[in-house]
C-alpha positions as CSV (number, residue, x, y, z in Angstrom):
1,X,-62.7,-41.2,-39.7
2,X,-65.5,-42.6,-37.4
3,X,-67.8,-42.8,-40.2
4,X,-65.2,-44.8,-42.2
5,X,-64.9,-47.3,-38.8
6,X,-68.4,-47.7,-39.1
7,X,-69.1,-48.7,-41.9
8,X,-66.2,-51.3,-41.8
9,X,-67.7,-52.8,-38.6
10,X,-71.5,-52.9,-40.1
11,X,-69.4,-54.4,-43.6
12,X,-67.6,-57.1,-41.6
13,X,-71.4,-58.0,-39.3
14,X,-71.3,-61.3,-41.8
15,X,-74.3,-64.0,-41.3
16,X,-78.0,-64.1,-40.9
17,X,-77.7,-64.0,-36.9
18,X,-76.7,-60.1,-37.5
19,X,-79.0,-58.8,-40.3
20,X,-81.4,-57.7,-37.2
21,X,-78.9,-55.6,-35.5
22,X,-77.5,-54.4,-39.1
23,X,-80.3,-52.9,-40.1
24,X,-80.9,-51.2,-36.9
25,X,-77.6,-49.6,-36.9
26,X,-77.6,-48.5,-40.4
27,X,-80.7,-46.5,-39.3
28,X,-78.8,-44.4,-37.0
29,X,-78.0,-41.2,-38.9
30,X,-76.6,-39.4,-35.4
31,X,-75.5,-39.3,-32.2
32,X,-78.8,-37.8,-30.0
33,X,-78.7,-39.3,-26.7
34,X,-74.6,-39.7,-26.3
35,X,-71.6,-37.7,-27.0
36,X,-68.0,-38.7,-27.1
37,X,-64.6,-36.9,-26.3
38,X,-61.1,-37.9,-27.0
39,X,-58.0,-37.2,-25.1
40,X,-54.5,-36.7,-26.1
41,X,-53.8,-40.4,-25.6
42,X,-55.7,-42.9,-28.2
43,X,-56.9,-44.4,-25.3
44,X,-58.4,-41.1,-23.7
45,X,-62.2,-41.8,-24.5
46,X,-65.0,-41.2,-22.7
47,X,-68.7,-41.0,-23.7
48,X,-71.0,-38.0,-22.4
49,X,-74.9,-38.2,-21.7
50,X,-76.2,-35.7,-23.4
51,X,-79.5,-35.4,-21.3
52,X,-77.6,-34.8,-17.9
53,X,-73.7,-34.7,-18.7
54,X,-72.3,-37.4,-17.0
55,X,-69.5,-38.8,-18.1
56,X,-69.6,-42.9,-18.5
57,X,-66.0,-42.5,-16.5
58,X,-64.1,-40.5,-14.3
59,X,-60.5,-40.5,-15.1
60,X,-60.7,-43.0,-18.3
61,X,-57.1,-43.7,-18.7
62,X,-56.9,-44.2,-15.0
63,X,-59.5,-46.9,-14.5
64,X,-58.0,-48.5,-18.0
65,X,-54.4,-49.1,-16.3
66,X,-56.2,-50.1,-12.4
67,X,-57.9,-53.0,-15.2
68,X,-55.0,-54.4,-16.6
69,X,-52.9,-54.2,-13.5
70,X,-55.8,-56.8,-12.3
71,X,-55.7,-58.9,-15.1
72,X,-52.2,-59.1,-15.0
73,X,-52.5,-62.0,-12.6
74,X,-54.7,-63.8,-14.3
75,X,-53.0,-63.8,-18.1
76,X,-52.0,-67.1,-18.0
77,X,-55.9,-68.7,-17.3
78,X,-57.2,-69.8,-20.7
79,X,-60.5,-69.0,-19.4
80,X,-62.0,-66.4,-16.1
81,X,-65.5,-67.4,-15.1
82,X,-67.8,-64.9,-13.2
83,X,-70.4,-66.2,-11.1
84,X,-73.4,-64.5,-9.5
85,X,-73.7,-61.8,-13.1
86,X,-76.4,-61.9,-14.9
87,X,-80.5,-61.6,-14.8
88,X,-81.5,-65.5,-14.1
C-alpha cells in the first residue's frame, strides 16, 4: 500500500520545478536511515531512527490533538504568519 502511495505522489510531482526532486526520490529503493510504525488509529504514526532509535514523537496522537486544540482559535484567520523562523 505505501508503495502504491508513492508512486501516486511522485505521478502527480507535475512541472519542470520538480523533475530535480523526482528523480531523486525515484532512486530511493529503501528505507536505511528511518523506520516507521503505525498504531491502531490511522493517525498513530511515528517514524523511528534507525541509527539510535528515537522516535520523531513521544505520544503521537497526543501532541496531534494538543495541535489542533491550538489552532482551533485561530480557524477563522485566512492567513498565520510566524516571525523570527527561518535561517536569514
Amino acid at each position: 500500500m505505501q508503495n502504491t502511495i508513492f508512486n501516486k505522489n511522485l505521478k502527480a510531482m507535475n512541472g519542470k520545478e520538480y523533475n530535480e526532486l523526482k528523480e531523486k526520490l525515484v532512486k530511493i529503493k529503501e528505507l536505511r536511515e528511518f523506520s516507521y510504525t503505525f498504531g491502531k488509529d490511522n493517525l498513530d504514526i511515528n517514524i523511528i531512527q534507525k541509527r539510535n532509535l528515537k522516535t520523531l514523537y513521544k505520544n503521537p496522537l497526543k501532541e496531534l490533538e494538543e495541535k489542533i486544540e491550538f489552532f482551533k482559535n485561530y480557524e477563522r484567520y485566512p492567513a498565520l504568519f510566524f516571525y523570527g523562523l527561518g535561517n536569514g
